[in-house]
C-alpha positions, 0 to 999 in steps of 0.5 A: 507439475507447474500450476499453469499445466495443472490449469491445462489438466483441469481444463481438459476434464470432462463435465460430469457430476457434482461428486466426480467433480469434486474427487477429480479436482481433490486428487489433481491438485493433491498429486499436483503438489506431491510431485512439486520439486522442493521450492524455498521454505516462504514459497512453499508455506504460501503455495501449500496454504493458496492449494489446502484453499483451493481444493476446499473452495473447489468443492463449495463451488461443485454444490452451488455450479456446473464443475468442469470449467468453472472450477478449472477456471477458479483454480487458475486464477488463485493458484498463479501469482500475478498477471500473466499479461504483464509487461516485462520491465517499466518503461513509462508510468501511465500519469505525470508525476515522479514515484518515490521508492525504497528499497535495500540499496535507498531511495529512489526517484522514477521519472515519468518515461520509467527512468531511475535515480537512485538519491543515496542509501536511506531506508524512508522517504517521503516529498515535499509539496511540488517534489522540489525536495525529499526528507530522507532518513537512515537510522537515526539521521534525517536529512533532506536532498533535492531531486539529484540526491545532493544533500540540502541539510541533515540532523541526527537524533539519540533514536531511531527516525521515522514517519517523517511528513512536509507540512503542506506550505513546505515550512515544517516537517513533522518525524518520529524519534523513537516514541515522541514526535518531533518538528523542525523546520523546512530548513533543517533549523529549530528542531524541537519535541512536540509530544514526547510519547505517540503511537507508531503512526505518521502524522498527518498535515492538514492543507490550508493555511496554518501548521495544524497537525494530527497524530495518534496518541494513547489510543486518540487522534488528536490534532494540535497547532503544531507552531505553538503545541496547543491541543485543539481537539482529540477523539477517542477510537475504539480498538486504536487509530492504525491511519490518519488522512486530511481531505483537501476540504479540511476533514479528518479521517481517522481509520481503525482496524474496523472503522473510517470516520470523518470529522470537521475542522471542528472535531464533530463526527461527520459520517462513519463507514464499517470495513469488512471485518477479516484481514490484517489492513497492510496499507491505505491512500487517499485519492487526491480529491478526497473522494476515495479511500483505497485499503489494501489488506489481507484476507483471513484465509488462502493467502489472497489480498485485496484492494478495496475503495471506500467512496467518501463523497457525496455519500459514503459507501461501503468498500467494494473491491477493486482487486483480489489475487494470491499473495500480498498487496504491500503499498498504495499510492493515487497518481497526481491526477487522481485517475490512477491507482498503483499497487504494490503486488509484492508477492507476484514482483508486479505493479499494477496500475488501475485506471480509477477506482472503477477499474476501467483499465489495468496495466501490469508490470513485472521484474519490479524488485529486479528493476531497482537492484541493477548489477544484483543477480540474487533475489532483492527485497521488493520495494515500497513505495513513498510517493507519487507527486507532482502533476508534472515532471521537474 
């Protein structure tokens, strides 16, 4: 029996009392999932975890709502991967601006009408400021291309390179080697150690004038001038720094696993805002006006994710969610604009755009790993996205 029938099934019950409701819904979906054919084992794992959570919840709701369609409803929704009104293939994105996107084949550009080009076979990439370029690296090469794929210069280092971030004049660019960080500069000369232990966390530009950097160490975030290496002031964050992310006025927000605090220019606590406790945080953007920080993580239970937006101007609030659905919600990224949000569904195969943070409208779009593997027929890895840039195509 498909979920969608099963939801058919449930829709059809009749209304009655709360203990029939709960024993109709318990047996359903147990026969349900004993007649399902054999599936792939991460498949199955996910969807015996999203039933065990369904049939539960189905009983709570029982105690509190009317059963029947509330609970039909409700099963649906969680027991189904992705929107069902989903378009079939990107054909345009819903902003200006170019997305920047990895996957097993490298990285690649989509241009604003949903056209591709594929840059080469690297595994990170991130833009430089107007997108006139990308650094890109492969195990332990980093190189910069511009938006054709055609290769400006490259160095290699002893270790693995990651997390490589283009200071915001475009002059420096900041990257991990292995444990240390690492700088060169735009034009792929002067590379040189900055500190030879970090944590695995990117290091983050501040925007203005100067070349100050932040990057999380021993447990602090400590933000230093990154032309001469002097330490300009550091913070302890209680349980680790998992994020760092400048706003356009200069402050710093450093995230922990529980916590997002913003400090000024100077190092002094300016606010500090609570993140619901439960789920692993998978990724988080800021808004290109420094007034929303979006988190995707994944709840402790049933196997369901969900997008948050912290609002951080004028007052910071708590999160509020701005979606919830089964499986996992990879990577996010604003649109140069600010006006749209885009999330990386990687479980459901689907992008879903929001319309602000305020979900005014959401588009949805399927076959996202398929997109980016032309002439694969077998099952590709999702890919994860690296940047929206640029208010205009190039």
């Amino acid at each position: 029996m498909h979920d969608r029938e099963l939801s058919e099934r449930l829709r059809e019950l009749p209304v009655g009392d709360q203990a029939d409701a709960e024993a109709r819904a318990s047996a359903l979906v147990a026969a349900a999932f004993r007649s399902r054919a054999p599936t792939p084992r991460r498949a199955t794992r996910l969807r015996v975890v999203l039933a065990s959570a369904a049939v539960a919840l189905a009983i709570a709701i029982g105690a509190v709502t009317s059963p029947g369609d509330a609970v039909a409803d409700w099963l649906r929704d969680v027991l189904e991967l992705g929107r069902r009104d989903a378009r079939p293939a990107l054909v345009s994105l819903p902003a200006p601006g170019r997305l920047l996107v990895t996957n097993a084949q490298g990285a690649w550009i989509v241009q604003r009408d949903g056209s591709k080009r594929l840059l080469g076979a690297y595994d990170q990439a991130t833009w430089s400021p107007r997108g006139l370029f990308a650094a890109v690296s492969r195990g332990r090469e980093l190189t910069a291309v511009d938006p054709r794929g055609r290769v400006r210069w490259s160095l290699a280092r002893a270790r693995p390179i990651a997390d490589a971030r283009w200071s915001p004049d475009g002059f420096r660019i900041a990257y991990r080697s292995g444990g240390a960080l690492r700088l060169v500069r735009g034009d792929g000369a002067e590379d040189h150690l900055l500190r030879a232990t970090v944590a695995p966390i990117a290091p983050a530009w501040r925007p203005g004038a100067g070349h100050v950097l932040a990057f999380a160490a021993r447990g602090r975030a400590v933000v230093a001038d990154a032309d001469s290496g002097r330490r300009l002031w550091s913070v302890r964050a209680g349980g680790g720094v998992v994020g760092l992310h400048w706003s356009p006025s200069g402050s710093l927000l450093v995230r922990t696993a529980t916590t997002v605090r913003s400090y000024a220019g100077s190092g002094r606590l300016v606010a500090e805002v609570g993140v619901p406790v439960g789920g692993a945080v998978l990724a988080a953007a800021l808004s290109p006006d420094g007034r929303t920080l979006a988190i995707a993580r994944r709840a402790r239970t049933g196997g369901a994710g969900e997008v948050l937006a912290l609002r951080l101007s004028p007052a910071a609030t708590r999160p509020r969610t701005m979606f919830r659905g089964a499986g996992t919600f990879s990577d996010l990224a604003w649109s140069p604009d600010g006006r749209w949000l885009l999330i990386a569904w990687r479980d459901a195969d689907q992008w879903l755009f929001v319309r602000s943070a305020s979900v005014r409208r959401l588009v949805a779009v399927s076959h996202i790993a398929r997109a980016f593997a032309p002439g694969h027929s077998a099952p590709q890895r999702f890919p994860a996205l690296a940047g929206w840039c640029c208010p205009a195509d190039r």
